[in-house]
N, CA and C atoms as an extended XYZ file, in Angstrom:
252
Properties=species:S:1:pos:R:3:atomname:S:1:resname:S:1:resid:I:1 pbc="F F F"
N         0.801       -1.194        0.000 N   UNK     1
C         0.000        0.000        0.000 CA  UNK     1
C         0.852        1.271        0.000 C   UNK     1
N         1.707        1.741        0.502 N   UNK     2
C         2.633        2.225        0.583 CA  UNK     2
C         3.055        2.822       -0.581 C   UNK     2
N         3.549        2.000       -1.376 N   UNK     3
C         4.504        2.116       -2.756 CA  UNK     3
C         3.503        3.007       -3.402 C   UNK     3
N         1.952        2.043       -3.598 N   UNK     4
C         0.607        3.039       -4.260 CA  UNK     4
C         0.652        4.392       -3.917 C   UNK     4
N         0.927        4.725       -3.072 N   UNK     5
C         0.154        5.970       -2.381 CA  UNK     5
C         1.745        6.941       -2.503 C   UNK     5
N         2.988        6.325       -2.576 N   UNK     6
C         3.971        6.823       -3.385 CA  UNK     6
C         3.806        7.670       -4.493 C   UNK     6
N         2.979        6.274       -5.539 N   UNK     7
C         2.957        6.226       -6.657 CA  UNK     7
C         2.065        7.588       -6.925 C   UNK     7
N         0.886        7.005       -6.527 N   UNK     8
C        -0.103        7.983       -7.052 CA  UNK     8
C         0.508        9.547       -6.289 C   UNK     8
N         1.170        9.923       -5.357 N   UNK     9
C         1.636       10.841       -4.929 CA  UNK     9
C         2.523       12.002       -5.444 C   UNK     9
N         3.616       11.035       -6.123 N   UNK    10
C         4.628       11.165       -7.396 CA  UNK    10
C         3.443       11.977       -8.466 C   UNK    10
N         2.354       11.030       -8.868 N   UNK    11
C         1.791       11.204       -9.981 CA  UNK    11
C         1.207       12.605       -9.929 C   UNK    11
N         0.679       12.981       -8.682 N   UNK    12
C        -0.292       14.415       -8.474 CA  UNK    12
C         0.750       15.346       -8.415 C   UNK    12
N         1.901       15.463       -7.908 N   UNK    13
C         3.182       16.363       -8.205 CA  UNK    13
C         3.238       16.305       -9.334 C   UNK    13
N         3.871       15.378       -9.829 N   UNK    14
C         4.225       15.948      -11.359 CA  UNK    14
C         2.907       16.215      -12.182 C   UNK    14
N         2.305       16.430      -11.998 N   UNK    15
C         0.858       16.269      -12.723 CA  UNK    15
C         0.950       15.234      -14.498 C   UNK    15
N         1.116       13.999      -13.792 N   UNK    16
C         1.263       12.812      -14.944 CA  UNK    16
C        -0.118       11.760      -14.667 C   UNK    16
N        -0.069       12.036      -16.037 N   UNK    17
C        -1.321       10.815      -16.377 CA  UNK    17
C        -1.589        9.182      -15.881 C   UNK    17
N        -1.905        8.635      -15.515 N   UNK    18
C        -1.940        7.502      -14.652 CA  UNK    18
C        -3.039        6.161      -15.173 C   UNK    18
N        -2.757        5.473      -16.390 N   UNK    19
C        -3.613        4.741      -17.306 CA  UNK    19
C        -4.624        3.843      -15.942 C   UNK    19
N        -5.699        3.253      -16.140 N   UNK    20
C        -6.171        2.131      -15.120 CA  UNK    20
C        -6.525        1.019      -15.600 C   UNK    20
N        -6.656       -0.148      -15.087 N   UNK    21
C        -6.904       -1.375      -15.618 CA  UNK    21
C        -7.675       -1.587      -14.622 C   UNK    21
N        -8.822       -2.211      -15.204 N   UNK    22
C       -10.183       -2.971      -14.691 CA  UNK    22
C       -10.094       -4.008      -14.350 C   UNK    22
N        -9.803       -4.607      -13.357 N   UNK    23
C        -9.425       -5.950      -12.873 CA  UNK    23
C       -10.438       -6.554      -12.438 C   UNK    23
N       -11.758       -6.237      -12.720 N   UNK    24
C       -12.515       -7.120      -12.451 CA  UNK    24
C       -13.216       -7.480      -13.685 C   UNK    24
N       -12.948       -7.454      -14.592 N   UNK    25
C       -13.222       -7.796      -15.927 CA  UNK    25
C       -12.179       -8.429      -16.346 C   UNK    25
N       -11.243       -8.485      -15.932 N   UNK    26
C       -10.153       -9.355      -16.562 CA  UNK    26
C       -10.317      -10.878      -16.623 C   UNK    26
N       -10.894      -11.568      -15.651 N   UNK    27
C       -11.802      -13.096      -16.061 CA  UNK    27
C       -12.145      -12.689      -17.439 C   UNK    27
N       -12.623      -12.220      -17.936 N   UNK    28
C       -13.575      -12.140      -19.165 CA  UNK    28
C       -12.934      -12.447      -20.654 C   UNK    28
N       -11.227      -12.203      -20.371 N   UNK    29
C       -10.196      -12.054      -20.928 CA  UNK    29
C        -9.450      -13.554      -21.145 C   UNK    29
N        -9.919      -14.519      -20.967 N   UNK    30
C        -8.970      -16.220      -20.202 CA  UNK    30
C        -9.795      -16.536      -21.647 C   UNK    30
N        -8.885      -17.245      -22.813 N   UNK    31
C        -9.828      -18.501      -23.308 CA  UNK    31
C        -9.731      -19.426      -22.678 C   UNK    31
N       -10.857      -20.044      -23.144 N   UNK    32
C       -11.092      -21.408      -22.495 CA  UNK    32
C       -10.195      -22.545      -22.940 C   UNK    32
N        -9.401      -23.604      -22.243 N   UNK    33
C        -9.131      -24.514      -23.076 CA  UNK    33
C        -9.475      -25.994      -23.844 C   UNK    33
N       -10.852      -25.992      -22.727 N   UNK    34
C       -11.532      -27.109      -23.205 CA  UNK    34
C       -12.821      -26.467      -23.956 C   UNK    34
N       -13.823      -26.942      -24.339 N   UNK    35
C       -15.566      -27.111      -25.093 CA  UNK    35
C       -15.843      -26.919      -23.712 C   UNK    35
N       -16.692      -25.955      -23.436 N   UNK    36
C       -17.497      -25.534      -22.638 CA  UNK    36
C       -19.206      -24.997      -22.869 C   UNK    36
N       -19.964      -25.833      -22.643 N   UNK    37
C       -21.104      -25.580      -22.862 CA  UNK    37
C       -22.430      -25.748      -21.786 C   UNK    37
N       -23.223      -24.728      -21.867 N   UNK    38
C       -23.775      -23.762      -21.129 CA  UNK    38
C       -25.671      -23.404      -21.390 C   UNK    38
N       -26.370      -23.662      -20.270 N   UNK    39
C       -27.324      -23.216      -20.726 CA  UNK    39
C       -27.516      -21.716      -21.145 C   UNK    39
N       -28.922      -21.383      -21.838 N   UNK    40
C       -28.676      -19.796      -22.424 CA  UNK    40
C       -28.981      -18.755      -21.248 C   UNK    40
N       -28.525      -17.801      -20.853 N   UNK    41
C       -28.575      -16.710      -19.637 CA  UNK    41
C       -30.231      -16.456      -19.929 C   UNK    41
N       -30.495      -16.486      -18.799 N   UNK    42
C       -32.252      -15.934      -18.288 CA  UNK    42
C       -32.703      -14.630      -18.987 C   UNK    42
N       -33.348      -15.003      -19.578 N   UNK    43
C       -33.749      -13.331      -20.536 CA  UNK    43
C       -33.300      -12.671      -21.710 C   UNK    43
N       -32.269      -14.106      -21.922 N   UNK    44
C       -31.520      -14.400      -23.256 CA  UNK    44
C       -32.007      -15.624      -24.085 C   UNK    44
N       -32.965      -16.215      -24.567 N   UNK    45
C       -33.120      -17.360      -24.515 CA  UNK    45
C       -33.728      -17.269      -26.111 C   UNK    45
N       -33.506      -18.088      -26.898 N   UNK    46
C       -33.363      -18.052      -28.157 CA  UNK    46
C       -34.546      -19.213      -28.752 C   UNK    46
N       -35.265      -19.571      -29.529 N   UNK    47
C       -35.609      -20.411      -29.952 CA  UNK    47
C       -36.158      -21.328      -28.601 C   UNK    47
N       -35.765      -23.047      -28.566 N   UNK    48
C       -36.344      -24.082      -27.894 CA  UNK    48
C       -35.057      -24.069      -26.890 C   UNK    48
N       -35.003      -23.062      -25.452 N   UNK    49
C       -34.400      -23.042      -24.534 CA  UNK    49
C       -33.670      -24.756      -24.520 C   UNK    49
N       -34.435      -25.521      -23.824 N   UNK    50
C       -34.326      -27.073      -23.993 CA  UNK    50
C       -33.408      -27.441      -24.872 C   UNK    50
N       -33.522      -27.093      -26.073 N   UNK    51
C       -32.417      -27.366      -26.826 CA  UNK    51
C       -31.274      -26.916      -27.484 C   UNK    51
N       -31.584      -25.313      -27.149 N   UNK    52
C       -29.927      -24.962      -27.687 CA  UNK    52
C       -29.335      -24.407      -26.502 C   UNK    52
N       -28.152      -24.737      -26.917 N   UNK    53
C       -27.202      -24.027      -25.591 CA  UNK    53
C       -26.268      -23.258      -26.216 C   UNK    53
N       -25.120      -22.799      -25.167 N   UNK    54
C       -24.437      -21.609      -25.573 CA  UNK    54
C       -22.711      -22.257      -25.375 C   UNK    54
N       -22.234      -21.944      -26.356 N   UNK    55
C       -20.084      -22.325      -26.484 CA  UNK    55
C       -20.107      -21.452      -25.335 C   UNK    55
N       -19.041      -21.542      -24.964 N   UNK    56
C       -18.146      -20.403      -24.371 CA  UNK    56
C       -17.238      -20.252      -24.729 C   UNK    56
N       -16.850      -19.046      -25.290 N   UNK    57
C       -15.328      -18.995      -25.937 CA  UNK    57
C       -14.645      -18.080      -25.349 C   UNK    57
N       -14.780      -17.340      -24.214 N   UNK    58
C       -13.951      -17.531      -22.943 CA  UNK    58
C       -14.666      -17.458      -21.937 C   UNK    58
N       -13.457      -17.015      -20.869 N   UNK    59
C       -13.866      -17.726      -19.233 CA  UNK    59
C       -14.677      -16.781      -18.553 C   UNK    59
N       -15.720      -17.497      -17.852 N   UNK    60
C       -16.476      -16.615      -17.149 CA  UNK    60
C       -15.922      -16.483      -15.710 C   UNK    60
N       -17.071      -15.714      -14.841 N   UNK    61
C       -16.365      -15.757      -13.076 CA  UNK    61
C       -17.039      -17.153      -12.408 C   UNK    61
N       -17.744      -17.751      -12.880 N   UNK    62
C       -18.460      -18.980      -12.289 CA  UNK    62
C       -17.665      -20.096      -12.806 C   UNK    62
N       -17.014      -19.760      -14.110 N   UNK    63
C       -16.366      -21.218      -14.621 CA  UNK    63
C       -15.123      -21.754      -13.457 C   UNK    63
N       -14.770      -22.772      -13.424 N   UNK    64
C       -14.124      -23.357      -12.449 CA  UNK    64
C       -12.605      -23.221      -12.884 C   UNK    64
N       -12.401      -22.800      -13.956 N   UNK    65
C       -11.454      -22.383      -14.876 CA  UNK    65
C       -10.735      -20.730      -15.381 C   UNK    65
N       -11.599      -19.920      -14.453 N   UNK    66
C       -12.066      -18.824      -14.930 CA  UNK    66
C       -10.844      -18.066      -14.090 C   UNK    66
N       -10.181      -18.603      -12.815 N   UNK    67
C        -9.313      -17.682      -12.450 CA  UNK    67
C        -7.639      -18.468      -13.158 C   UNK    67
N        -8.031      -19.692      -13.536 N   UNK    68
C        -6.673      -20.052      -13.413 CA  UNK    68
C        -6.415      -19.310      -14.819 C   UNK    68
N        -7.097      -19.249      -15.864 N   UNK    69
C        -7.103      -18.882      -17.512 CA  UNK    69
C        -7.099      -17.623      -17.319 C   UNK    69
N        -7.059      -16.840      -16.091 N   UNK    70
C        -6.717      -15.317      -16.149 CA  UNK    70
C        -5.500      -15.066      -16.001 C   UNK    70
N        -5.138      -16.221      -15.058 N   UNK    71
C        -3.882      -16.393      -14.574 CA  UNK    71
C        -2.940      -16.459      -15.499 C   UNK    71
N        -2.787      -17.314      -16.318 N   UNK    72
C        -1.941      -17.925      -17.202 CA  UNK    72
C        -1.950      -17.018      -17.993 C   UNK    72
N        -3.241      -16.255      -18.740 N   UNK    73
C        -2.803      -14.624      -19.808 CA  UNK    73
C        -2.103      -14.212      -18.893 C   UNK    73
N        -2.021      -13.290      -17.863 N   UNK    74
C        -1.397      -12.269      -17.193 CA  UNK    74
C        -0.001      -12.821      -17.145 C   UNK    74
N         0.102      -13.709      -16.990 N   UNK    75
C         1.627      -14.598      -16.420 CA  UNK    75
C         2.314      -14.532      -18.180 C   UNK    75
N         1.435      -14.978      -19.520 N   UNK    76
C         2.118      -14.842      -20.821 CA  UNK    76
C         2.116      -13.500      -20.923 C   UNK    76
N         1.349      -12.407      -20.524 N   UNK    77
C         1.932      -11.499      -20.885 CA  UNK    77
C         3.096      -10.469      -20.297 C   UNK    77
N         3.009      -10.923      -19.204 N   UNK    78
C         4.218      -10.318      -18.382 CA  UNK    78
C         5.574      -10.739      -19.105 C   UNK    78
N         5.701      -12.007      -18.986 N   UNK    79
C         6.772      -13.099      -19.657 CA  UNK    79
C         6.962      -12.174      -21.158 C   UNK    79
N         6.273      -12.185      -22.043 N   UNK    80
C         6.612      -11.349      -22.796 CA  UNK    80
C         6.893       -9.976      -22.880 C   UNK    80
N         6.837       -9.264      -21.811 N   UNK    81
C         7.018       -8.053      -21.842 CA  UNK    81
C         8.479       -7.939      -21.208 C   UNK    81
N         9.172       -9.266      -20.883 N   UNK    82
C        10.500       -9.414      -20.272 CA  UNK    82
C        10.123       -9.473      -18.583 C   UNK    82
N         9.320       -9.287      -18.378 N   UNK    83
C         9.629       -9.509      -16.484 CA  UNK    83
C         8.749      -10.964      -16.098 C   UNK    83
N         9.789      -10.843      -14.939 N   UNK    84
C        10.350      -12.408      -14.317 CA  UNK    84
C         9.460      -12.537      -12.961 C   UNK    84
C-alpha cells in the first residue's frame, strides 16, 4: 500500500497521467481450453431453450477455470514483456 500511495503521490506532483486497468473484468479475458457448454442466460433465450445451448469462448467468473485462464494470460503477458 505504501509504494501506491507513493505512486499515485509522485503522480499528483508531477501532474502525470496515470492509465487504469479494470481488474474485475479481466476473467472475461482467459480462453477457455476445453468445449465448454452452457445453458442460455435468463432473458436471453433463443428459440427451444431445452435445446440450444451456448459455447463459451472464454472464461467466465463462475467457470471453475475462470481464475486459473486469467492467470496464465497475465503470467504470458508479463513473460513477454521481459519480467520475471
Amino acid at each position: 500500500m505504501p509504494t501506491i500511495r507513493t505512486i499515485l503521490t509522485l503522480a499528483a506532483i508531477e501532474d502525470l497521467h496515470l492509465p487504469s486497468v479494470d481488474i474485475l473484468h479481466a476473467y472475461l479475458n482467459g480462453k477457455m481450453e476445453v468445449d465448454v457448454y452452457m445453458e442460455q442466460p435468463e432473458g436471453f433465450t433463443q428459440g427451444n431453450p431445452k435445446e440450444l445451448v451456448c459455447l463459451l469462448d472464454k472464461a467466465l467468473y463462475e467457470a471453475k477455470q475462470g481464475s486459473r485462464q486469467w492467470n496464465k494470460k497475465m503470467h504470458d503477458v508479463l513473460t513477454e514483456l521481459g519480467l520475471t
